[in-house]
Every structure is written in C-alpha cells, then in structure tokens.
ZADO-1210 file (C-alpha; in nm, 4 decimals, padded with zeros to 6 digits):
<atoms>
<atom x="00.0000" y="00.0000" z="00.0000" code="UNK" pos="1"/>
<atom x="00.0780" y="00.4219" z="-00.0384" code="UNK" pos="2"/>
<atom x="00.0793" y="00.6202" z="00.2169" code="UNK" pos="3"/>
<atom x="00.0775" y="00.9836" z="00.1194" code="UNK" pos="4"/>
<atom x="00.1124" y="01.2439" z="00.4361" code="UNK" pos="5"/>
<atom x="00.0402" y="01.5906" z="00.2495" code="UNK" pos="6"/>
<atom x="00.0740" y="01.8202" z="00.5378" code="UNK" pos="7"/>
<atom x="00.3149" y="01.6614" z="00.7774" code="UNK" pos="8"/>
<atom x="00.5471" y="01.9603" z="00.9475" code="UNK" pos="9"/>
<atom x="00.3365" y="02.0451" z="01.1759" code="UNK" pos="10"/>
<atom x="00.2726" y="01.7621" z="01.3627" code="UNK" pos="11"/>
<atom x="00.6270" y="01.6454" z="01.2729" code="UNK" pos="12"/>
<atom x="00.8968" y="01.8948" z="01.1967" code="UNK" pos="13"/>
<atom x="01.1641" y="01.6707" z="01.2870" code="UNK" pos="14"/>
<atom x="01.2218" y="01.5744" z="01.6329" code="UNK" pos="15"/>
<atom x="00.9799" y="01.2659" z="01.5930" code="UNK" pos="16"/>
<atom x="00.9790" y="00.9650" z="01.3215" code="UNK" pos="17"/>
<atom x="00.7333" y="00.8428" z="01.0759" code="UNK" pos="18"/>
<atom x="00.9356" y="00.5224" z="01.0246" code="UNK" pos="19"/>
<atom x="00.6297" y="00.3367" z="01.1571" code="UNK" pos="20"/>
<atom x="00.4477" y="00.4050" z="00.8004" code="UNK" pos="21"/>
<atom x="00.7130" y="00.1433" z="00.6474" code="UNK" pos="22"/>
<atom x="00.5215" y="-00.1899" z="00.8389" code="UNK" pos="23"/>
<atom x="00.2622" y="-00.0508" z="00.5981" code="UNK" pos="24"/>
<atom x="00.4149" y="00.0049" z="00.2813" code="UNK" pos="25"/>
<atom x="00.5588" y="00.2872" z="00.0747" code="UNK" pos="26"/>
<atom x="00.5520" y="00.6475" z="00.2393" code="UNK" pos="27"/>
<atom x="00.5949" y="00.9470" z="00.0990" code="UNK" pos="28"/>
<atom x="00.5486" y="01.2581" z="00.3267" code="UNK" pos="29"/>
<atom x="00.5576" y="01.6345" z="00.2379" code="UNK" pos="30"/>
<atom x="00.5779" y="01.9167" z="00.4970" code="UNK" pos="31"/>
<atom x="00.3438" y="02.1307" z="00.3221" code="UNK" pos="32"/>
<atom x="00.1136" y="02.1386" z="-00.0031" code="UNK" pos="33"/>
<atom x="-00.1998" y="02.3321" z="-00.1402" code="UNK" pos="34"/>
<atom x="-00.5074" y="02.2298" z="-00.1623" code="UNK" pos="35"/>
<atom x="-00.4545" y="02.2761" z="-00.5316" code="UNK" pos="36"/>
<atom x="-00.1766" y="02.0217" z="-00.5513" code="UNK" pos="37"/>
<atom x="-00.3832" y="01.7324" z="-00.3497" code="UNK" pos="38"/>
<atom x="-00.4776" y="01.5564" z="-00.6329" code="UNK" pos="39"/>
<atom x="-00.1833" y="01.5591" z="-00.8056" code="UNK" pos="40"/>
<atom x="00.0216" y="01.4346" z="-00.4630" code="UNK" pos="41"/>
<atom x="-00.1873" y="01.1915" z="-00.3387" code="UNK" pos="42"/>
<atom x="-00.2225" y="01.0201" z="-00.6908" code="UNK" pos="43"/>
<atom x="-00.2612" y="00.6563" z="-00.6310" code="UNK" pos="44"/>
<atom x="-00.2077" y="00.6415" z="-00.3012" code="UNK" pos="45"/>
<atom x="-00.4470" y="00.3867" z="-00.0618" code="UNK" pos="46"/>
<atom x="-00.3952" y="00.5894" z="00.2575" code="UNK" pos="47"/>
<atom x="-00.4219" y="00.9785" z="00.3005" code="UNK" pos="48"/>
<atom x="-00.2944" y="01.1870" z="00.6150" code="UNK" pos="49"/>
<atom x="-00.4126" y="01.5182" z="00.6605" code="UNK" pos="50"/>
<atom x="-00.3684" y="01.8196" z="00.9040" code="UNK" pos="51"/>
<atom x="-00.4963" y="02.1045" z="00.7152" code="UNK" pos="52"/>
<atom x="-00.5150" y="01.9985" z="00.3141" code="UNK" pos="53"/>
<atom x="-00.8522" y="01.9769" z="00.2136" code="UNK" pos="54"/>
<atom x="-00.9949" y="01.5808" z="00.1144" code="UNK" pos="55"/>
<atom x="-01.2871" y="01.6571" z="-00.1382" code="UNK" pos="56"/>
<atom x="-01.4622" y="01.5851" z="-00.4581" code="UNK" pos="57"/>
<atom x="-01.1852" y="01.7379" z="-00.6251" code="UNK" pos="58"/>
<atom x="-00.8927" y="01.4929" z="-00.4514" code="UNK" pos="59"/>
<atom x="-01.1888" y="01.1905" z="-00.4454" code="UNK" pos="60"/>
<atom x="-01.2807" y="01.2080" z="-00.8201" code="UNK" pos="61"/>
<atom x="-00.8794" y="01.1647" z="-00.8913" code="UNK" pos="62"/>
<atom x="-00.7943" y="00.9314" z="-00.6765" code="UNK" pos="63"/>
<atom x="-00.9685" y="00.6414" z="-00.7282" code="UNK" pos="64"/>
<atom x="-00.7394" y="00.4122" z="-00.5196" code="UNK" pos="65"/>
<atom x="-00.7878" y="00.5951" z="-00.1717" code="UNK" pos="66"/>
<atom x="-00.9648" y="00.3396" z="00.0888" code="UNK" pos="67"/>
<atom x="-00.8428" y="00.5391" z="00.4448" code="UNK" pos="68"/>
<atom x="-00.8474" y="00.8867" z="00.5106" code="UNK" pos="69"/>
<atom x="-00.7102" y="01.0393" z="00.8659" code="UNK" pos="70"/>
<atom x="-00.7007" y="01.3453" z="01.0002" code="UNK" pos="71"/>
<atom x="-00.3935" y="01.4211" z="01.1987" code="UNK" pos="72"/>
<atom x="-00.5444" y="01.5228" z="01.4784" code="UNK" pos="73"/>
<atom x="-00.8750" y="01.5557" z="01.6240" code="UNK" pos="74"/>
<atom x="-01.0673" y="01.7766" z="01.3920" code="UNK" pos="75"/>
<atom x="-01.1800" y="01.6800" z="01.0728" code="UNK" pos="76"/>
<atom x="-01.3884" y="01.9768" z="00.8858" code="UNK" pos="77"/>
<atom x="-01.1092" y="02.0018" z="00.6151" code="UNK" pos="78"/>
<atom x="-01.2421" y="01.6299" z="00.4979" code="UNK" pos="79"/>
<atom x="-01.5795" y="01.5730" z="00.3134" code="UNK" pos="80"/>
<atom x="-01.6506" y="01.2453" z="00.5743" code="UNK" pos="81"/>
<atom x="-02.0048" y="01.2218" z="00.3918" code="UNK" pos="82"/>
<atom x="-01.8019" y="01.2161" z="00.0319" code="UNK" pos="83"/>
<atom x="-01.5580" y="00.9871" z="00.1539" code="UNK" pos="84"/>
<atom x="-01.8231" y="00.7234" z="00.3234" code="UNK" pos="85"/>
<atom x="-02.0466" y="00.7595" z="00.0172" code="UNK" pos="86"/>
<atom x="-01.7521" y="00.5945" z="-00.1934" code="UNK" pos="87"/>
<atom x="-01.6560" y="00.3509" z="00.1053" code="UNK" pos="88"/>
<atom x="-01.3449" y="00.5128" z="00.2203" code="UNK" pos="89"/>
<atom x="-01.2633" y="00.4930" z="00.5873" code="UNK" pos="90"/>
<atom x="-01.2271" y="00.8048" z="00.7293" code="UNK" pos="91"/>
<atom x="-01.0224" y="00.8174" z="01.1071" code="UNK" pos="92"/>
<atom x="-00.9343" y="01.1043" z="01.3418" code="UNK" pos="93"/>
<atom x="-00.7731" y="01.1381" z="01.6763" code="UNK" pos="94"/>
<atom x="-00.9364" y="01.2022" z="01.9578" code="UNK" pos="95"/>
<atom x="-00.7835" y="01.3050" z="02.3195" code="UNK" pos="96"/>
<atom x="-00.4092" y="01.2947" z="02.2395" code="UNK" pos="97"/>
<atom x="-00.3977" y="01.6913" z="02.3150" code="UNK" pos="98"/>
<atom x="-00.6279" y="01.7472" z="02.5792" code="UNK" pos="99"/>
<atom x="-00.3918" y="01.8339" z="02.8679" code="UNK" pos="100"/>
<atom x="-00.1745" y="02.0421" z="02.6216" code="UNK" pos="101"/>
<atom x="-00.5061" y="02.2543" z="02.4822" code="UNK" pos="102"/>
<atom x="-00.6320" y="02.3201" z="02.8375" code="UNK" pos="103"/>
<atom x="-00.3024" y="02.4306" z="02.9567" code="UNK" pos="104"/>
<atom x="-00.2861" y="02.6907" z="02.6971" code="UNK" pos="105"/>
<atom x="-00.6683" y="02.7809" z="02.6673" code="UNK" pos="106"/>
<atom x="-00.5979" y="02.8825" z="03.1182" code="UNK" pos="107"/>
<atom x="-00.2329" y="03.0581" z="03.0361" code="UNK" pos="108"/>
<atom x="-00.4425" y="03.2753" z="02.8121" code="UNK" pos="109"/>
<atom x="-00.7109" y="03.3448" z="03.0282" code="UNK" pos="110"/>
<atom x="-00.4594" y="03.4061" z="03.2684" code="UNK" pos="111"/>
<atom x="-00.2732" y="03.6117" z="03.0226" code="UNK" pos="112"/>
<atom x="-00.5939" y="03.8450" z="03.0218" code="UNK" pos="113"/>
<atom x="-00.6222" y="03.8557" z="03.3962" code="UNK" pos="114"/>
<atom x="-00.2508" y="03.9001" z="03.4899" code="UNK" pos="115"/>
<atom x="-00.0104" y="04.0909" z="03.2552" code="UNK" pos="116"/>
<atom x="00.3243" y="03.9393" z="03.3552" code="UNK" pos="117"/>
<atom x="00.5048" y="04.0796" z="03.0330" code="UNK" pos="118"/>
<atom x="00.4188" y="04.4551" z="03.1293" code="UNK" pos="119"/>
<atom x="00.5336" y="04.3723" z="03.5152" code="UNK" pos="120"/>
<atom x="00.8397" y="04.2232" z="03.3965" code="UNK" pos="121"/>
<atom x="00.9128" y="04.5307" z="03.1514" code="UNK" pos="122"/>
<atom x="00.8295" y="04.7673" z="03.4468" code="UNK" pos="123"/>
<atom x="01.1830" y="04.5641" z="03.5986" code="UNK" pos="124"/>
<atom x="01.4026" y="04.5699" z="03.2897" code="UNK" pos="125"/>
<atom x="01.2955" y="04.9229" z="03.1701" code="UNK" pos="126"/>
<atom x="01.4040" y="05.0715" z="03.5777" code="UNK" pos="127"/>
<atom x="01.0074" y="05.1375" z="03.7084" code="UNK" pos="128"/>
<atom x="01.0643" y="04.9393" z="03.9964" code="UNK" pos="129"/>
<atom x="01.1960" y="05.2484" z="04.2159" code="UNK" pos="130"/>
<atom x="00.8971" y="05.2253" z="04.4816" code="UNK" pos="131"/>
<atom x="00.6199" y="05.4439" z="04.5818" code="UNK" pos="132"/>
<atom x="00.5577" y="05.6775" z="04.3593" code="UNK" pos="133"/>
<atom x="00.7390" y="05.6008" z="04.0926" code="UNK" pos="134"/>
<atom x="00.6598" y="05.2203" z="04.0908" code="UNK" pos="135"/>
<atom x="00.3321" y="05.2244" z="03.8297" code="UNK" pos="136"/>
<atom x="00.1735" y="04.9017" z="03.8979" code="UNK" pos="137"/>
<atom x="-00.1322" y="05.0371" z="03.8410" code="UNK" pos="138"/>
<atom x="-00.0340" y="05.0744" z="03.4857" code="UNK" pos="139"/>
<atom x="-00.0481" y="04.7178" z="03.4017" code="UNK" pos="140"/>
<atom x="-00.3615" y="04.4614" z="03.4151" code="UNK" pos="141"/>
<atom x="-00.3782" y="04.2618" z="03.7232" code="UNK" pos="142"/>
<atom x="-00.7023" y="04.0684" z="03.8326" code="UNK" pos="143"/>
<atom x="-00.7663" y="03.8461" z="04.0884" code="UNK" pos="144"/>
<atom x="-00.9280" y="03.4921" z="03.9685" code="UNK" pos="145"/>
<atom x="-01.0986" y="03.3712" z="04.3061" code="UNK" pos="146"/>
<atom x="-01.4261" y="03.4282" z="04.2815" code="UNK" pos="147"/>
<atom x="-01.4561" y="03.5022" z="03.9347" code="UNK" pos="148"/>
<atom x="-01.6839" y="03.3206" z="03.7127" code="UNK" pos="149"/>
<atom x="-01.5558" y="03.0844" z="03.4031" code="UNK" pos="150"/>
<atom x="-01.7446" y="02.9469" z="03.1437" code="UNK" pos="151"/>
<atom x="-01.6552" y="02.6615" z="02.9245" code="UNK" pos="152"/>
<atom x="-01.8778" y="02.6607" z="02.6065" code="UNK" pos="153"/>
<atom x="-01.8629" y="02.3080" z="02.4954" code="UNK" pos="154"/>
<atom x="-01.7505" y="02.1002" z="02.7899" code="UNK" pos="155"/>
<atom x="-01.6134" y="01.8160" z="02.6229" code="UNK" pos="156"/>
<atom x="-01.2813" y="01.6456" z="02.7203" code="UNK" pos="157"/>
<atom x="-01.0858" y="01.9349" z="02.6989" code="UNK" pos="158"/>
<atom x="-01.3568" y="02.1955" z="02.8136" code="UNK" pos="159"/>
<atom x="-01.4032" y="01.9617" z="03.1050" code="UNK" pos="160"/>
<atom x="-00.9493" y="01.9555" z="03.1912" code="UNK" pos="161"/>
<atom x="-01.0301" y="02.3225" z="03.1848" code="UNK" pos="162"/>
<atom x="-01.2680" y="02.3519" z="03.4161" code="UNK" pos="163"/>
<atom x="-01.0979" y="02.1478" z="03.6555" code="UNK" pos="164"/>
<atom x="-00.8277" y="02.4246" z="03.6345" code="UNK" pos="165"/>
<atom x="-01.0306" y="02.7006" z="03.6977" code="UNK" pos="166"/>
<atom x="-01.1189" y="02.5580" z="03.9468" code="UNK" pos="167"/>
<atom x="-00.8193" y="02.4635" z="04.1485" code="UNK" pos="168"/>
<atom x="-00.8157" y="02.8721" z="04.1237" code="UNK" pos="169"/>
<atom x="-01.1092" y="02.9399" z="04.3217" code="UNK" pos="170"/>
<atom x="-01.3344" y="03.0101" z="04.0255" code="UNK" pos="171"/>
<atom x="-01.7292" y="02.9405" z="04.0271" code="UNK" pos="172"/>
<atom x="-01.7226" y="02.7283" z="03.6952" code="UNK" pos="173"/>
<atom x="-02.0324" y="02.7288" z="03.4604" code="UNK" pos="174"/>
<atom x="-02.0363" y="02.4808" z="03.1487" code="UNK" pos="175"/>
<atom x="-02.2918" y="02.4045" z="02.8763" code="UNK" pos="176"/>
<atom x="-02.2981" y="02.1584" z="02.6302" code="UNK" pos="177"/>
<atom x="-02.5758" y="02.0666" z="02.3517" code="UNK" pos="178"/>
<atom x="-02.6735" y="01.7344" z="02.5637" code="UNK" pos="179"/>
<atom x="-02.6281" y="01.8403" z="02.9371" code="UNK" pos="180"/>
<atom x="-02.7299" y="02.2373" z="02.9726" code="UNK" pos="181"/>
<atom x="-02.8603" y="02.1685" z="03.3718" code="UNK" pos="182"/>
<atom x="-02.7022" y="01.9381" z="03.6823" code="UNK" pos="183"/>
<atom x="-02.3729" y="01.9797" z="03.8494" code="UNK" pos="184"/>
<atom x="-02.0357" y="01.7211" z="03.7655" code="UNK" pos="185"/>
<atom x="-01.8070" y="01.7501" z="04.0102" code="UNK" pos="186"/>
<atom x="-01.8249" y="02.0865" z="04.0951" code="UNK" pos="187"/>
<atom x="-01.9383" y="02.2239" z="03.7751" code="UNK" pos="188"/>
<atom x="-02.2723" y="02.3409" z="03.7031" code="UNK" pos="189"/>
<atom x="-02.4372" y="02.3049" z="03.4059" code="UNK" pos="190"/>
<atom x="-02.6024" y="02.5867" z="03.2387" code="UNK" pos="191"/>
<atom x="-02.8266" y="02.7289" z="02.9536" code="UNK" pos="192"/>
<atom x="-02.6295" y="02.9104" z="02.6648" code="UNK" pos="193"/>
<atom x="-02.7735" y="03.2340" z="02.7562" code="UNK" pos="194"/>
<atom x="-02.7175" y="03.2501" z="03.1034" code="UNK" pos="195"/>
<atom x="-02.3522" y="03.1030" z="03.1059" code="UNK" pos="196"/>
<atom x="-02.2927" y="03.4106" z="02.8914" code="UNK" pos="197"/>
<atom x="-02.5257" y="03.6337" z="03.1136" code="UNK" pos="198"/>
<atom x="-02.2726" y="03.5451" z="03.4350" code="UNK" pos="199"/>
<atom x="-01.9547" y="03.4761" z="03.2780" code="UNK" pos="200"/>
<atom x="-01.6654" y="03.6928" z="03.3365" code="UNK" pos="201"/>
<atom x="-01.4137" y="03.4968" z="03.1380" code="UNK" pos="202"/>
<atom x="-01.5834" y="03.2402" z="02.8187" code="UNK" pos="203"/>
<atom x="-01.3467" y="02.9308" z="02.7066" code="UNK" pos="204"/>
<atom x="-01.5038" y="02.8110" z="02.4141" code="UNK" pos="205"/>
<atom x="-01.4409" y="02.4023" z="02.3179" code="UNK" pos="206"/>
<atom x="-01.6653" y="02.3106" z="02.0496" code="UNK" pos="207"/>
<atom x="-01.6645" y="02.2068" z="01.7436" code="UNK" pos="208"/>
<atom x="-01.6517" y="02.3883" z="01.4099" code="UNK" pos="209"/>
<atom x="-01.9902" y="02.2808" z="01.2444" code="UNK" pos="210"/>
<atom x="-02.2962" y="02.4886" z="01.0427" code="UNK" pos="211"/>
<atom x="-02.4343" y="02.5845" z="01.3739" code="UNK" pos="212"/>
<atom x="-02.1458" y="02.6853" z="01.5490" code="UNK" pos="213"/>
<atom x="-01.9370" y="02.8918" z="01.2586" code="UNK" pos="214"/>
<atom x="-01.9652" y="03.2284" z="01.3195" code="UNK" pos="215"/>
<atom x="-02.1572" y="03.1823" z="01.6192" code="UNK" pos="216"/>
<atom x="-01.9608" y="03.4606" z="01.8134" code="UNK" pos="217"/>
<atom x="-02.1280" y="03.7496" z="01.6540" code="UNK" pos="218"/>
<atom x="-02.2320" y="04.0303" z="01.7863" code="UNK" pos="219"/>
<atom x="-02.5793" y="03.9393" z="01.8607" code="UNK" pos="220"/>
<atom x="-02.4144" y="03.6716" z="02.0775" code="UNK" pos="221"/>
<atom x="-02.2058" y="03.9167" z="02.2390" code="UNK" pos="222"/>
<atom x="-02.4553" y="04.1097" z="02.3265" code="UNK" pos="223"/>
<atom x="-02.5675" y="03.8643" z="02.5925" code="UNK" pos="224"/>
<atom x="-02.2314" y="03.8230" z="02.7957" code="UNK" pos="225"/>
<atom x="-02.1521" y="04.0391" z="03.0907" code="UNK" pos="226"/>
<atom x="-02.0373" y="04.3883" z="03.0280" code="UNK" pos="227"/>
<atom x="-01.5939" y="04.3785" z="03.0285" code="UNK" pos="228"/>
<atom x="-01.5749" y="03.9738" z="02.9896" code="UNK" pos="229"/>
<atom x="-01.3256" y="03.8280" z="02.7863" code="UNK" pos="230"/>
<atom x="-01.3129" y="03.5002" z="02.5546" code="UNK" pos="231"/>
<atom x="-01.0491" y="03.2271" z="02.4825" code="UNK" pos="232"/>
<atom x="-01.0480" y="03.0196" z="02.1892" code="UNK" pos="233"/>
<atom x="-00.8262" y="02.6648" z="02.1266" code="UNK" pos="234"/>
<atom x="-01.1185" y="02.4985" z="01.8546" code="UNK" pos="235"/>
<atom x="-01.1692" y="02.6559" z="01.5517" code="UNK" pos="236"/>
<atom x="-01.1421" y="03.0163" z="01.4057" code="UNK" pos="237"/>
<atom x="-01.3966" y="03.0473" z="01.2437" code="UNK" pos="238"/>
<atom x="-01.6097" y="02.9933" z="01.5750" code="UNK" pos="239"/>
<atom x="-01.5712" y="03.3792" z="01.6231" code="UNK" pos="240"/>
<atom x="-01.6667" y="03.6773" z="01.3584" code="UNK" pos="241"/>
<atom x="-01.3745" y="03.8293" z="01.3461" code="UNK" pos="242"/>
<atom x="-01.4959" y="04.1706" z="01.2966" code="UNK" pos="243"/>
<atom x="-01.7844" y="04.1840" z="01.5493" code="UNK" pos="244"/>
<atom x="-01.5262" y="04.0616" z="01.8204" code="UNK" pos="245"/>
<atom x="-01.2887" y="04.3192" z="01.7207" code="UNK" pos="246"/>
<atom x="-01.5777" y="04.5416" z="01.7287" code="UNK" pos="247"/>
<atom x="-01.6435" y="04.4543" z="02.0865" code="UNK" pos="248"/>
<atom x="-01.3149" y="04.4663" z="02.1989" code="UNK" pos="249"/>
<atom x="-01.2743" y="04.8566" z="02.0669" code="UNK" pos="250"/>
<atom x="-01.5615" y="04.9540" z="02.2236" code="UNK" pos="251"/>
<atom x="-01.4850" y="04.7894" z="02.5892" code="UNK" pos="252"/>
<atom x="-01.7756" y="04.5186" z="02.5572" code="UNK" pos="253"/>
<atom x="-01.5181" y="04.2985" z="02.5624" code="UNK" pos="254"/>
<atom x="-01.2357" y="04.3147" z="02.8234" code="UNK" pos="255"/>
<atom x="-00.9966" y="04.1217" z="02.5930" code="UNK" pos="256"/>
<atom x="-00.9660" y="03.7891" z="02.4076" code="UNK" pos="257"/>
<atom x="-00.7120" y="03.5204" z="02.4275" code="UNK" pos="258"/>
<atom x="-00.7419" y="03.3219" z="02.1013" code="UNK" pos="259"/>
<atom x="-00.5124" y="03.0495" z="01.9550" code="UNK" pos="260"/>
<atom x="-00.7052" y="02.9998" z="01.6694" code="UNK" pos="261"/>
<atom x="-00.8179" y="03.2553" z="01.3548" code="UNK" pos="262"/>
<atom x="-01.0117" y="03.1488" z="01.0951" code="UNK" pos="263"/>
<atom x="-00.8011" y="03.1927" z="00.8213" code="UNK" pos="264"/>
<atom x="-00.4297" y="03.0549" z="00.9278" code="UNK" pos="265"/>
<atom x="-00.1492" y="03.1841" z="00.9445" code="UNK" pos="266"/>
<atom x="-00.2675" y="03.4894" z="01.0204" code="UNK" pos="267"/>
<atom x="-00.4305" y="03.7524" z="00.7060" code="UNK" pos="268"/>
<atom x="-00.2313" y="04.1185" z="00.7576" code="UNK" pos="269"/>
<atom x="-00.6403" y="04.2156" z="00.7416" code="UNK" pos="270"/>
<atom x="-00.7636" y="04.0312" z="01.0130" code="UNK" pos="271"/>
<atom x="-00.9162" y="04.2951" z="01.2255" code="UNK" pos="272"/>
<atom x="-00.8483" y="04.1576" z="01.5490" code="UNK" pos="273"/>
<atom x="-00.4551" y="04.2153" z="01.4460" code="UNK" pos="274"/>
<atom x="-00.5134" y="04.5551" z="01.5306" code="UNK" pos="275"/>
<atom x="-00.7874" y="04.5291" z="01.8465" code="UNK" pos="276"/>
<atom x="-00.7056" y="04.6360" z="02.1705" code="UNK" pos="277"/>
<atom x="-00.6188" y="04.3481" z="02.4476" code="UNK" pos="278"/>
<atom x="-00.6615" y="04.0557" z="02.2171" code="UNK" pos="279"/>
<atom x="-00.3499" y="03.8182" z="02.2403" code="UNK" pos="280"/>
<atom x="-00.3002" y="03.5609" z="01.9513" code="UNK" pos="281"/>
<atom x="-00.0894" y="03.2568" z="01.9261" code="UNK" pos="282"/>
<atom x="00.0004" y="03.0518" z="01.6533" code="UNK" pos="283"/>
<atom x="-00.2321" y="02.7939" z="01.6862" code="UNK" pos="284"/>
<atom x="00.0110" y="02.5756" z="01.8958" code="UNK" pos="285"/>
<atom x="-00.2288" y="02.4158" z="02.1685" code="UNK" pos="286"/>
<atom x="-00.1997" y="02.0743" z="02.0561" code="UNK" pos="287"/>
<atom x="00.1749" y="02.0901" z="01.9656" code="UNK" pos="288"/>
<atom x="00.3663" y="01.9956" z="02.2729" code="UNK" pos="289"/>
<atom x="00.5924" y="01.6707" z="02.2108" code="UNK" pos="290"/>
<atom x="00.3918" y="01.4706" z="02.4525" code="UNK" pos="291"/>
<atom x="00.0731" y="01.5062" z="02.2844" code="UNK" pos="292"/>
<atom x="00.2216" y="01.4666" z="01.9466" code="UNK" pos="293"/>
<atom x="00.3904" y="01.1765" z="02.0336" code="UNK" pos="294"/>
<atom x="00.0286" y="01.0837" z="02.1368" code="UNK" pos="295"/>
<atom x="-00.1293" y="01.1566" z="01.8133" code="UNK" pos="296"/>
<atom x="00.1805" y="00.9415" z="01.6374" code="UNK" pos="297"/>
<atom x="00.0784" y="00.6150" z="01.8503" code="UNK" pos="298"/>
<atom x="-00.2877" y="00.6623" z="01.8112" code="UNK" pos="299"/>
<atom x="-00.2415" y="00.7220" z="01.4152" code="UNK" pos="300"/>
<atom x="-00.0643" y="00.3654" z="01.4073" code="UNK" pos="301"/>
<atom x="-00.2863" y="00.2416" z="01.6272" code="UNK" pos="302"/>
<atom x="-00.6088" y="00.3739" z="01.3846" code="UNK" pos="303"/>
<atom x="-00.4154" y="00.2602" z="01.1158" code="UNK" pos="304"/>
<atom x="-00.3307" y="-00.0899" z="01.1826" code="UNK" pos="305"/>
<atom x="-00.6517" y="-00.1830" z="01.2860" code="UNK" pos="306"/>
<atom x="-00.8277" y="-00.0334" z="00.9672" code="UNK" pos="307"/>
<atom x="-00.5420" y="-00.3114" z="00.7637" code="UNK" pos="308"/>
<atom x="-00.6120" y="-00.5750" z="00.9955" code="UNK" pos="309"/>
<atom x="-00.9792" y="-00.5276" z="00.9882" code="UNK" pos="310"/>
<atom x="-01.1024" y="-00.2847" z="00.7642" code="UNK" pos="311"/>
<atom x="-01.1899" y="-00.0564" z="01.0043" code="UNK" pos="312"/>
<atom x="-01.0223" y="00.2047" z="01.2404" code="UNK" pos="313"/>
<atom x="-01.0434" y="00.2701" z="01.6096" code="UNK" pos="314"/>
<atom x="-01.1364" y="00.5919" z="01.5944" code="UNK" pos="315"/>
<atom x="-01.3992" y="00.6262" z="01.2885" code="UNK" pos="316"/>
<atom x="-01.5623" y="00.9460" z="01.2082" code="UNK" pos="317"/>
<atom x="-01.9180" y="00.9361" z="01.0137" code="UNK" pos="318"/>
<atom x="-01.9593" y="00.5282" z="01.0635" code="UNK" pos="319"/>
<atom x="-02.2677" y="00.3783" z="01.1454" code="UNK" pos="320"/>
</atoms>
C-alpha cells in the first residue's frame, strides 16, 4: 500500500519519526502542499494523512485508489466524511491525544488576560521598579481569579481539563454543552447558553466547528455576555466573527480575548483583530507539545493498523 502524508510539518517537523508508516508500505510525506496540488500528490495512493489539506470531490474524483483517510489530529472539517463514506473510504481522526496540552494553553491565556506578567516584567528591565511613587503598577492589568466566574462553552474532554483548572483557582465554573445544559459534575454546574454568557466573566469556548457553530460569536451573541468579559479560543477560528469581536473589543464590551485559533491561518495582515485592543493571539500551537504529538503518532498507528487488519479504524468518524 501508499501512504501519502500531504501536510506533515506540523505535527512532525523533525524531532519525531514516521518510520512506523514502512510496516505498511511505501511512504511518501511532504511538509506542506496546497489544496490545489492534493490531487496531483496523493495520486494513487491507498492511505491519506491530513492536518490542514482539504480531502474533497476534487482529490476523491482523482484518486480512485484511496480506501483510508485520517485526520492528523482531532478535527476533521477540512475532509468531506459524507463524500468519503459515500464511496466507502474509511475516514479516522484522533481524539484526546492533546487534551492536557489545549487546556493548559486555553488557562495561560485566560490568565494572560487577567494578569499581565510581560508589562510587570518590563516595568523591571525598563528601571520602574523604584517604589512608591514612581513604581506604576497600576499601569499594568492585574485581576484576581478567586471568585470570578468561568465558562466553558462546549464542555467536552478538553472543556471539562479546563474547568478542573479554573477551578483549582477558586473560580465558580459554569459549562454548557448541547446534551447536558442543567445538573452539576463535580463541581461544575451546568447551564443554559444564555445565562452562562449572562454570568460569565471569562468564556473558554471548546466546540466544534460545524454549520451551527461557525460564526456563532457574533455580535448578537455578544450582546448577551456580561459587560468587560473576555473570551479564549483553542477549537476553531472560524467559531468567532472576526470583525464583530474586534468590534467589541474597541468599544470595551469585551475586556480582551485570548485566542489560539483565527479562521483563516497563518494569520491575514487584514484580520481585524490584528489591530484590536487586548486581544493576544498565538500561533495555533495548543496541541503541539511533544507529549501530545507523540500521542497523536501512537494513536495514528494504532487507527491505522486496525483499519489493515480489519477494515476498520479505532477511531472512525461518520460510521454507522
């Protein structure tokens, strides 16, 4: 069998192996290609890997040889599972391998928001620190988390690791998800949408990118959190419009937004949040600690074998 990786840098830019492909077959595995050159790459390959390259029409009508498609990682919207099951191709993600790395980064963001340790530390370096009055502390953002109230939007796995966090901090912790939106789980109460943005200070959103929840963060939906709350984002871009959070966070609606995600990556020079006050953006690097990649490598041969050993995956997206 082929195994064509079209995307693999990011998951793998050199400090882990793909050598486990070989038990398989022939491997061929590019850092980076279009979405243009898919077709064309993959060719005649059996087995696709994906992180971001989308797996359509366009890659499914020429390549007729493709029987396993996998994301590499845990979201999938850049495949067309529905295509892919309709022409009896397995399609495989990975679910879990990043969860303690996402949550760590979704709290250092909100914690970012609440505590500004580069501005304290630049007070130091830049000679500030000369004591009452000329120490400015008031000058940079510090707020205290006990007693403030966190809301995970999409308490999944990683929405639920996050909670525990916020937690340990002495937060009150609110949570909804589209099956459980009343009842407490270990602490955690379970809310409507509406009112876990109604009592929010800080909102951690975990959910998936589907037709219901792209663009969801508009500004009609900002209009029902509390006055000065800010958001954090580790799922998907395009979960937030862009310009209506920008928009809020010029105007002081929102206190500021910690997002590791935009919906058009890397970053557009456009994107209006660029440019908006107390929004801090990293490079969508949540999931990419070693130990949860070397996670997602195990699980991917894991997901893999069993699909050759019994024609079907471990972890199967859109199966019956």
């Amino acid at each position: 069998m082929k195994t064509v990786i079209t995307d693999g840098f990011a998951v793998n830019p050199g400090d882990l192996s793909w050598d486990w492909l070989r038990q398989f077959g022939e491997v061929e595995v590019h850092d980076k290609i279009t979405d243009d050159m898919a077709p064309a790459v993959i060719g005649d390959a059996e087995i696709v890997f994906t992180n971001r390259v989308k797996i359509g029409p366009a890659v499914l009508s020429a390549c007729p040889n493709l029987r396993y498609v996998s994301a590499l990682g845990t979201g999938y919207d850049m495949i067309d599972v529905a295509a892919c099951r309709a022409k009896g191709i397995e399609v495989c993600n990975v679910p879990g391998y990043s969860t303690a790395s996402v949550a760590q980064v979704a709290f250092s963001l909100l914690l970012a928001l609440a505590f500004d340790l580069p501005a304290y530390a630049a007070m130091v370096r830049e000679g500030h620190w000369t004591g009452i009055p000329g120490f400015h502390y008031e000058l940079a953002r510090f707020t205290e988390l006990d007693g403030k109230t966190a809301g995970v939007y999409g308490c999944g796995a990683i929405g639920m690791r996050f909670a525990n966090i916020c937690a340990a901090f002495g937060m009150r912790v609110l949570a909804t998800r589209r099956s459980k939106t009343d009842g407490e789980c270990g602490g955690i109460r379970f809310v409507t949408p509406d009112e876990l943005l109604r009592e929010s200070d800080y909102v951690s959103f975990h959910c998936p990118l589907t037709d219901e929840t792209r663009g969801m963060v508009n500004a009609a939906f900002l209009s029902k959190m509390k006055d000065g709350a800010a958001i954090i984002n580790t799922s998907r871009g395009a979960v937030l419009n862009e310009a209506d959070v920008a928009d809020a966070l010029r105007s002081g609606k929102l206190s500021g937004a910690g997002l590791d995600v935009l919906a058009k990556e890397p970053a557009d020079p456009s994107n209006p949040l660029l440019s908006a006050p107390n929004c801090i953006i990293t490079p969508h690097c949540a999931w990419t600690s070693k130990e949860a990649r070397t996670r997602l490598m195990k699980v991917l041969e894991e997901n893999l074998a069993s699909f050759v050993s019994a024609g079907k995956g471990i972890n199967r997206v859109g199966a019956n």
